[in-house]
N, C-alpha and C positions, 0 to 999 in steps of 0.2 A: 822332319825331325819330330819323335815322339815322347814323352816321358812316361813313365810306367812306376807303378809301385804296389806292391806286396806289405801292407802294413798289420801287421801283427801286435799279439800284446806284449811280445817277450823282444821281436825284433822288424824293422822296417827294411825293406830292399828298394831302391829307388834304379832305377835304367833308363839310359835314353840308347833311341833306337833308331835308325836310318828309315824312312816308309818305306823306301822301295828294297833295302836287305831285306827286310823280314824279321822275324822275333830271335833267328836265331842266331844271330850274331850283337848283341848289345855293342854302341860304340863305348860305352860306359856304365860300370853298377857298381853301386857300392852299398854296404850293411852299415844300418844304425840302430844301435839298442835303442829301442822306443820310451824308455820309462826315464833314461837321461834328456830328453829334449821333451818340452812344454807344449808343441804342437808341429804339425805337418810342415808348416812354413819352415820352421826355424829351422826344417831338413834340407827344404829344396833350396834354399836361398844359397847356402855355403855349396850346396852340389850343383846346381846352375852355374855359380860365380868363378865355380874350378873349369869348366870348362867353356864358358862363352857362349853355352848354346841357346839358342830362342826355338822354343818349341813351338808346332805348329796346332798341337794336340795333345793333352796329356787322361791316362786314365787313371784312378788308384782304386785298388782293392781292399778295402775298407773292413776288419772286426769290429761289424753293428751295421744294425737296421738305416737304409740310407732311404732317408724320405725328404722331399721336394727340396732334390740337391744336397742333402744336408744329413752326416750324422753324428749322432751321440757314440761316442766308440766305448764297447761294452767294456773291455777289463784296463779303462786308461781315461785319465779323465779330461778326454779332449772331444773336442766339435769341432769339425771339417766342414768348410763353406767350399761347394764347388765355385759359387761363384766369385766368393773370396779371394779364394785362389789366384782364379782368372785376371782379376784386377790386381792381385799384387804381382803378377810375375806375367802380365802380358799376354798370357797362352790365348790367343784365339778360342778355342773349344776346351773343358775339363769337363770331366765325368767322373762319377762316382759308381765303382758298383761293390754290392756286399763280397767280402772277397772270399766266401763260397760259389759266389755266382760268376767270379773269376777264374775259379780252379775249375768250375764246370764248364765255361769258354773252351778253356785247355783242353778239355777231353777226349773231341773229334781230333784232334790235333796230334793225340801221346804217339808216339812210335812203339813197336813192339819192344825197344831195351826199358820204356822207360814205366813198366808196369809189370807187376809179376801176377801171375795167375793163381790164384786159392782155389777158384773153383772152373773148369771150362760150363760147364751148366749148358745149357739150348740157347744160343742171341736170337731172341728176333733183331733183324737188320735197324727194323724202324721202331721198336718198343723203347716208353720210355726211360731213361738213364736216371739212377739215385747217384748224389757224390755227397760221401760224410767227411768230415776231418777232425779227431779231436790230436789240438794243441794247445795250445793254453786254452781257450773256451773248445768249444765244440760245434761245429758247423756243418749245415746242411743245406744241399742244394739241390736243384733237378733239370734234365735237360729233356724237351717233349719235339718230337719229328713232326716239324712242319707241311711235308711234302716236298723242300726242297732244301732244308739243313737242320741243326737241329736249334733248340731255341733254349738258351738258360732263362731259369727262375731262382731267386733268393726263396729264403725261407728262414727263421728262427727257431727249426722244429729242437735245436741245442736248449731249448728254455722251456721245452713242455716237460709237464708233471713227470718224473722217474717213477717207472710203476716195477715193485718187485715180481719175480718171478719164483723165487723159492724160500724158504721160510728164513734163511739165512739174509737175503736180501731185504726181506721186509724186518729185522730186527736192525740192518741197515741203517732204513729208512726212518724207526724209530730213533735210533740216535740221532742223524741229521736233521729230524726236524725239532730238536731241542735248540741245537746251537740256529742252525737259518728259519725254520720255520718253512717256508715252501722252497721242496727241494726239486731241483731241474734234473733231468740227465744229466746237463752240463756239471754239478757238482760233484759225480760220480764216473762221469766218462768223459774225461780230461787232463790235460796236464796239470792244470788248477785242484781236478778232482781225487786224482792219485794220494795225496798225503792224508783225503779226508777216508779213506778205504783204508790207508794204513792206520790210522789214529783209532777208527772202530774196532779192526783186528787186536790193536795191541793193548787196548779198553777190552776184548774181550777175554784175554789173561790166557789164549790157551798157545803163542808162542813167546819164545822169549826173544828180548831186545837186547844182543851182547854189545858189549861197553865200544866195542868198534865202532858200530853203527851208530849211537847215539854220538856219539862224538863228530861222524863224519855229517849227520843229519843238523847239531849244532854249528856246524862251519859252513857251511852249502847257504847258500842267499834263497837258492829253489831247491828243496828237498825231493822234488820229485825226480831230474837224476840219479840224484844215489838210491832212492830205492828202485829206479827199473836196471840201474847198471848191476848190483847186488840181487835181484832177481831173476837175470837172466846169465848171473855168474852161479845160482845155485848156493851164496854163500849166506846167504840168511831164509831160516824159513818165514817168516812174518814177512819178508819182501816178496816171499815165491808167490807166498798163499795172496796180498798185496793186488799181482800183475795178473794172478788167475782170476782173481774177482773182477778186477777191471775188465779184461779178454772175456767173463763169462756177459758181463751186461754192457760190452762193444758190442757181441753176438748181436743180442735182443734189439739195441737201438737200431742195427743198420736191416735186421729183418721187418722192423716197423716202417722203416723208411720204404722197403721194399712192395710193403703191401699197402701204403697211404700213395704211391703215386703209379704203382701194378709196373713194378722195373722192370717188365721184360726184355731190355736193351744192354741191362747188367748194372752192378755195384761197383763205384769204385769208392775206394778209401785215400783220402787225402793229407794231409797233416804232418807233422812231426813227429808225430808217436807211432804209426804205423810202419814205416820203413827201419823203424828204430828198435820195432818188437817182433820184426818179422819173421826170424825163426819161432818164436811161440805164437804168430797168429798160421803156422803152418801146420800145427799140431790139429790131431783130427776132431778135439773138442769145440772147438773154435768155428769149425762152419756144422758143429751138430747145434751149437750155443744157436748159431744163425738159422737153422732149421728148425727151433723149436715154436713150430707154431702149430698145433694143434692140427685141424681139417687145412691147414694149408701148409702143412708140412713137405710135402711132398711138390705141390707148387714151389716152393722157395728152393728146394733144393736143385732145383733146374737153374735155378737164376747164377748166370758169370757173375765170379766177384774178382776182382781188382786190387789189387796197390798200387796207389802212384809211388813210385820210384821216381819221379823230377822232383827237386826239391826247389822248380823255378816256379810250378804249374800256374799257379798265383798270380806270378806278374807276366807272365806269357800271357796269358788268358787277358788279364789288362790290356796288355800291348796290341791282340788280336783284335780285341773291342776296340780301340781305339783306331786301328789301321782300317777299320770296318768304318768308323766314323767319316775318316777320310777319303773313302771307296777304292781302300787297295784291297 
């Protein structure tokens, strides 16, 4: 028996899983809003206790850097002790991994339903794999061909410096660095980042905010549904213009990603936002946004990109690490 988990800023997936079924049949999952409980514990205790189960292994997928056992979770303000863990609930083995390096677990793994193609580009068989995700932060991860599978790496690359690309963008970046002062990609190309893109447009006077939308933006807990749902309804312009800015500087980050680890293996996109916009990341702007690199323009356009479509990949990818633990 395994336990698995997918812990996000906005919501936790917790599964336990048979070793020998495999990932794809959970005997148990259940969703919990992360920002109503105070820590990981206080999830697994009531989901353990419903079912009786004693795990023999458990992994979680963790939003934030996980170092010696141990993380600070970036948009929540909790610390996870694997080995904590371990002793309050028994588990023989817990693991931590960043849960970008989760999603890229999953990767080898997706079946053809569970990915849609942007681009087919040239795969090398053994080049290696970029996986980005923005959902509430923004995550990046990579997976490199050992010779005999492939190998996940975490990364924080959601926290390096946001560099504009057009003059539009760098008055962006002007704005944002009054209110944060150093601005990540993550503030711009995220689900956290969406309101600050619309806050700049609608600071820059040139569409207007009808009385609908300010009122539905005032009732909304997270304002960043209503403007991608409004945006890809066509029913506001300041949301269109909004999702376009976002989609033009998704482009740029996942062609950075491309060329800081030479993707030749292909791109995928991970997250919540991306199956969510994926009629407008199919538009043909969106992989010229991703081509725009200069002398290696024509490189990048050969590189396959990806959607994941599973909206498990996360805690799959836990579960795999985990069954791996175990030598299944």
């Amino acid at each position: 028996m395994i336990l698995a988990a997918d812990l996000g800023g906005t919501k936790t997936v917790l599964a336990l899983f048979d070793a020998d079924a495999g990932v794809e049949r959970p005997l148990r999952e259940e969703i919990f809003p992360s920002r109503a409980y105070d820590s990981l514990e206080a999830m697994i205790g009531p989901f353990l206790e419903a079912t009786r189960a004693k795990p023999t292994a458990a992994c979680f997928g963790v939003a934030g850097p996980v170092v010696n056992r141990s993380s600070h979770i970036t948009n929540l303000p909790w610390v996870i002790n694997a080995d904590a863990i371990r002793q309050a609930f028994d588990i023989p083995q817990v693991h931590l991994l960043n849960d970008l390096q989760a999603t890229a677990i999953a990767v080898p793994h997706l079946t053809s339903d569970a990915i849609c193609t942007l681009n087919v580009g040239q795969r090398d068989p053994t080049g290696a794999i970029g996986v980005i995700a923005p959902g509430t932060g923004l995550g990046e991860a990579f997976l490199v061909w050992t010779g005999h599978r492939y190998q996940s790496y975490p990364t924080e690359g959601g926290h390096t410096t946001f560099a504009p690309v057009t003059h539009e963008q760098v008055e962006l970046l002007d704005y944002l660095e009054l209110r944060f002062g150093h601005v990540s990609f993550e503030r711009v190309c995220s689900g956290s980042g969406i309101p600050n893109l619309y806050d700049y447009l609608r600071m820059r006077g040139h569409y207007d905010e009808p009385d609908w939308l300010l009122e539905a933006l005032a009732q909304a807990l997270d304002p960043t549904p209503v403007i991608i749902n409004a945006a890809l309804a066509g029913k506001a312009p300041l949301c269109v213009a909004t999702l376009d800015l976002f989609v033009r500087i998704l482009g740029g980050v996942i062609s950075n990603l491309a060329l800081q680890v030479f993707a030749t293996g292909g791109l995928y996109l991970g997250g919540g936002i991306p199956p969510r916009i994926l009629p407008r990341l199919q538009r043909p702007d969106f992989l010229e946004s991703i081509c725009y690199k200069g002398r290696f323009s024509d490189w990048v356009a050969r590189i396959p990109v990806h959607v994941i479509l599973d909206p498990k990949a996360a805690l799959n990818g836990a579960a795999w690490h985990a069954l791996e633990v175990l030598g299944h």
